[in-house]
N, C-alpha and C positions, 0 to 999 in steps of 0.2 A: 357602920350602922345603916347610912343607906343602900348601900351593895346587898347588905339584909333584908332588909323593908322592901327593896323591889325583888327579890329573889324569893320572900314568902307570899309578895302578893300577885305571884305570878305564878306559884304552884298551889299554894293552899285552895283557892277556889276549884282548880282542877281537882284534887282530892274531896273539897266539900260535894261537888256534883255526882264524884262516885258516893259518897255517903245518902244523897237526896236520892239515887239510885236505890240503894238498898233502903230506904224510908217506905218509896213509893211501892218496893216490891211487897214490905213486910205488913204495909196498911192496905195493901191489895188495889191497891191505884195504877201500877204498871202488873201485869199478868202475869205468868211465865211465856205465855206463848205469843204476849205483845212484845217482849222484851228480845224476844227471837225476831221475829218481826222487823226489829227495831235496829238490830243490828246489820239484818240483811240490807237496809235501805242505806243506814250509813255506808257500808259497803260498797254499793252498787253506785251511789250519787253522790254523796256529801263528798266523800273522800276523792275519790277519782277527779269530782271538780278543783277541790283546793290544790292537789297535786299541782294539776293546767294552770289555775290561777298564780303559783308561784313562778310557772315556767316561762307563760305565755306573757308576762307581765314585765320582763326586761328583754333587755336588747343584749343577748346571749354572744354577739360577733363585738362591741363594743365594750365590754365587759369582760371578754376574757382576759384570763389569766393563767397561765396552762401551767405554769411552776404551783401553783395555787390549788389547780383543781386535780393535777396529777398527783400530789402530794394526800388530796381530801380520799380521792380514788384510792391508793396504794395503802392510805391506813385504814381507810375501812375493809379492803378486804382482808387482811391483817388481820383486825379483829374478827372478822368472820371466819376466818381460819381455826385462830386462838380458840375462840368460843367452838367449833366443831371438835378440838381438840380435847377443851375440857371436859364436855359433854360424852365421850369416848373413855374417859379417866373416870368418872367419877360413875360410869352405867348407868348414866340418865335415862328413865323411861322415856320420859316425855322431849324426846332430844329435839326436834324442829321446833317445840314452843322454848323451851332453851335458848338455844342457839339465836333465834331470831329476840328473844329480849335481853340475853345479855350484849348483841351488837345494836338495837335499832336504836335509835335516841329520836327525842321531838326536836329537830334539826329544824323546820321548818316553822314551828310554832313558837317554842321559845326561842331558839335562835335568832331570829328577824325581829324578836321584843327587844331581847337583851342586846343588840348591837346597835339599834335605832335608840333605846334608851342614853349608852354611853357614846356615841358619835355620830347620830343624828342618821342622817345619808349614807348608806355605804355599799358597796359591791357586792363586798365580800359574803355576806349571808347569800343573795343568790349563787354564787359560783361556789361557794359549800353545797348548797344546795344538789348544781349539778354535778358536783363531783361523790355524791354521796347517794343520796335520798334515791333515784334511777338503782343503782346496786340495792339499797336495802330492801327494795321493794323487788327486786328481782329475784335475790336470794331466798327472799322468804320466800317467794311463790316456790322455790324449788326445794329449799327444807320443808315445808311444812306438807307439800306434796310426797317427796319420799318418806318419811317419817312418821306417813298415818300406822296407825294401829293396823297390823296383819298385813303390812305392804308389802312387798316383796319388787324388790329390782327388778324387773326384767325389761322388755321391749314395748311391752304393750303400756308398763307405768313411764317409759321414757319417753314413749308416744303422748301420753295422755296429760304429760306434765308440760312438754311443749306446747300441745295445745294446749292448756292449761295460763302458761304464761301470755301467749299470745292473746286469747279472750280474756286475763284479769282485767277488771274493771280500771286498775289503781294503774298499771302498764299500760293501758293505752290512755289513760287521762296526760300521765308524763311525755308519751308519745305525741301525741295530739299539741301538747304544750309548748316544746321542742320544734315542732315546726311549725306552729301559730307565729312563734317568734322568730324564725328565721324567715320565715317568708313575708315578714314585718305588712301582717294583718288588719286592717282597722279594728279599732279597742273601741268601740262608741260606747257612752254614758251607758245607754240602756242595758247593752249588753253587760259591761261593766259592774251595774249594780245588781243582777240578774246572777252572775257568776256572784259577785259578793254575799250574796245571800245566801245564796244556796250552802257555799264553800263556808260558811259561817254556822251552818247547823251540824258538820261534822264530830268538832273537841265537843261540844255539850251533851248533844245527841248520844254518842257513840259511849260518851263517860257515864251517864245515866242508866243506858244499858248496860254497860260491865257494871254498874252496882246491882243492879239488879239482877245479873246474876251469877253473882258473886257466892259462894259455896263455903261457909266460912269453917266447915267442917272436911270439906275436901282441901280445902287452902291449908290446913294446918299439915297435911298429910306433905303437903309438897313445899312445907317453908324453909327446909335445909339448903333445897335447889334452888328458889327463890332469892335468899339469902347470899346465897353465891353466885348466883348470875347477877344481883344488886351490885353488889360490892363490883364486879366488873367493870359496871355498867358506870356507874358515880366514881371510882377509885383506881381500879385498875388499868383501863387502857389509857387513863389520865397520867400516871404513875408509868407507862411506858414509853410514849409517845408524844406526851409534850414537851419532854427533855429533846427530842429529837426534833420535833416542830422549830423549839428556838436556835437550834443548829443549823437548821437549815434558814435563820432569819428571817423568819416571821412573827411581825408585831402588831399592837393597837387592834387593829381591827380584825387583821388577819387570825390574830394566836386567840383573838373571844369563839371567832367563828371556830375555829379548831376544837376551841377549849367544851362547846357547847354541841359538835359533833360527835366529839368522845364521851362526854361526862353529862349530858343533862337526861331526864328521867328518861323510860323507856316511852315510846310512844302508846295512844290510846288505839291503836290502829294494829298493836299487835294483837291485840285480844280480838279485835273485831274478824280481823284474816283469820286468825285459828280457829274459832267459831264456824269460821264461814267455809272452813276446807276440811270439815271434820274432826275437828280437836275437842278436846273437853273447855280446853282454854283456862282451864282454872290455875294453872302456873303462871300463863298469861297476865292474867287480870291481879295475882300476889305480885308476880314484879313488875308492873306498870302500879301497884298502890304502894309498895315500897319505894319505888325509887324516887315517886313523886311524894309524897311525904321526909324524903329524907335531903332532893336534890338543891333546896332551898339552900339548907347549910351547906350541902358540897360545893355545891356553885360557887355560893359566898367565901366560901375558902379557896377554892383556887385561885377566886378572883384577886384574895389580898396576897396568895404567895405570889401572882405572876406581877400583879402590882409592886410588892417589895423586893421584887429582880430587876425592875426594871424596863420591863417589857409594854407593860401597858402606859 
């Protein structure tokens, strides 16, 4: 019951923001074209910052753990495979918003809740982190770049997609973070509370604007795909990979961090990228509200089967 209670109150409100989203759009309080606006700025600042904030913020040479983070790296692109796979079977139009929300999870946000909730202190969420979040944010720039509408492969898009990765705001935040912390940087207060705030207007900001523009008549058109990149997202590479996580003996804090790499909602940050690199986004924004409405319970159940194994 409390694996519940903290699993619903650590998604629900994420959900209720998207909903205060579509309030303020439909009472004409957010615009359409603020709401555009609105996403571009999370894009540009909020997000890029919290990236760094999670990067620059441990001692990355201290902290390693390379059985740990090589393990985070190899199943995530697994799933990024998986998912380019299914999206190939099933003639998904919308393939790069696909692909990137049936692999991305809020790795960063819920992650670092839920493992500080059940063991206070721990590594392990950052070194998820680096083994993960860096690829997610890589790949999408490059699905979501070939897979615009009328793209066509060639040299000039494999030109334009490099550069493309190199200027994402969210790849050089990670970058930037990456070698804040190796080069073990001064972190002063000021600075400190300066990144925390900022990096704090990203989840609410960003949710707000995907409620508001949220398309609930186009979302229906795309709920099958939705539907099945959820179930991935909460079920499936859960159901693939965590049997294999405890083979390779990883426990307590290790197999949450894992557990919430594979299986917790999609992030708010896919909808924001696809918006912002030409997409409609609206499959986007149906599996970041599915999965976040549904992850409470998935969560809470993995958590009591990994518990009644023994592992936790």
């Amino acid at each position: 019951m409390e694996n519940l209670i903290f699993s619903l109150n650590a998604t629900l409100p994420i959900f209720l923001l998207m909903v205060l989203g579509m309030i303020f759009r439909k009472t004409g309080i957010i615009s359409e074209s603020f709401a555009k606006q609105l996403n571009s700025f999370v894009f540009l600042i909020p997000l890029p910052v919290l990236v760094f904030k999670n990067l620059a913020t441990i001692d990355i040479v201290e902290a390693w753990n390379t059985k740990f983070v090589l393990f985070c790296f190899s199943v995530t692109l697994l799933s990024i495979l998986i998912s380019f796979v299914l999206s190939l079977v099933l003639k998904e139009k919308n393939k790069g918003e696909f692909i990137q929300g049936s692999y991305r999870s809020s790795a960063a946000l819920l992650g670092m809740a839920l493992i500080s909730n059940i063991y206070g202190d721990s590594i392990m969420g950052p070194l998820m982190i680096i083994g993960s979040v860096p690829l997610y944010n890589i790949v999408a720039v490059i699905v979501l770049s070939f897979f615009k509408k009328n793209a066509k492969i060639d040299k000039q898009l494999l030109k334009s997609t490099c550069i493309g990765i190199l200027k994402n705001p969210i790849i050089i935040g990670i970058v930037c973070g990456i070698f804040y912390s190796l080069l073990k940087l001064p972190y002063p207060t000021i600075v400190s509370k300066t990144v925390n705030y900022i990096s704090a207007l990203a989840s609410p900001l960003g949710l707000m604007a995907m409620g508001a523009s949220f398309d609930f008549h186009k979302a229906m058109g795309s709920m099958k795909s939705a539907c099945i990149a959820s179930f991935m997202k909460l079920f499936g590479f859960c159901l693939l990979f965590l049997p294999l996580a405890i083979h390779f003996g990883f426990v307590q804090d290790q197999i949450v961090a894992i557990l919430i790499m594979l299986g917790s909602a999609s992030t708010v940050s896919c909808f924001v990228m696809a918006k912002n690199m030409g997409h409609d986004g609206t499959l986007s924004s149906t599996i970041v509200m599915l999965t976040t409405l549904i992850s409470g319970f998935s969560i809470t159940f993995w958590l009591f089967v990994l518990k009644s194994i023994g592992v936790l």
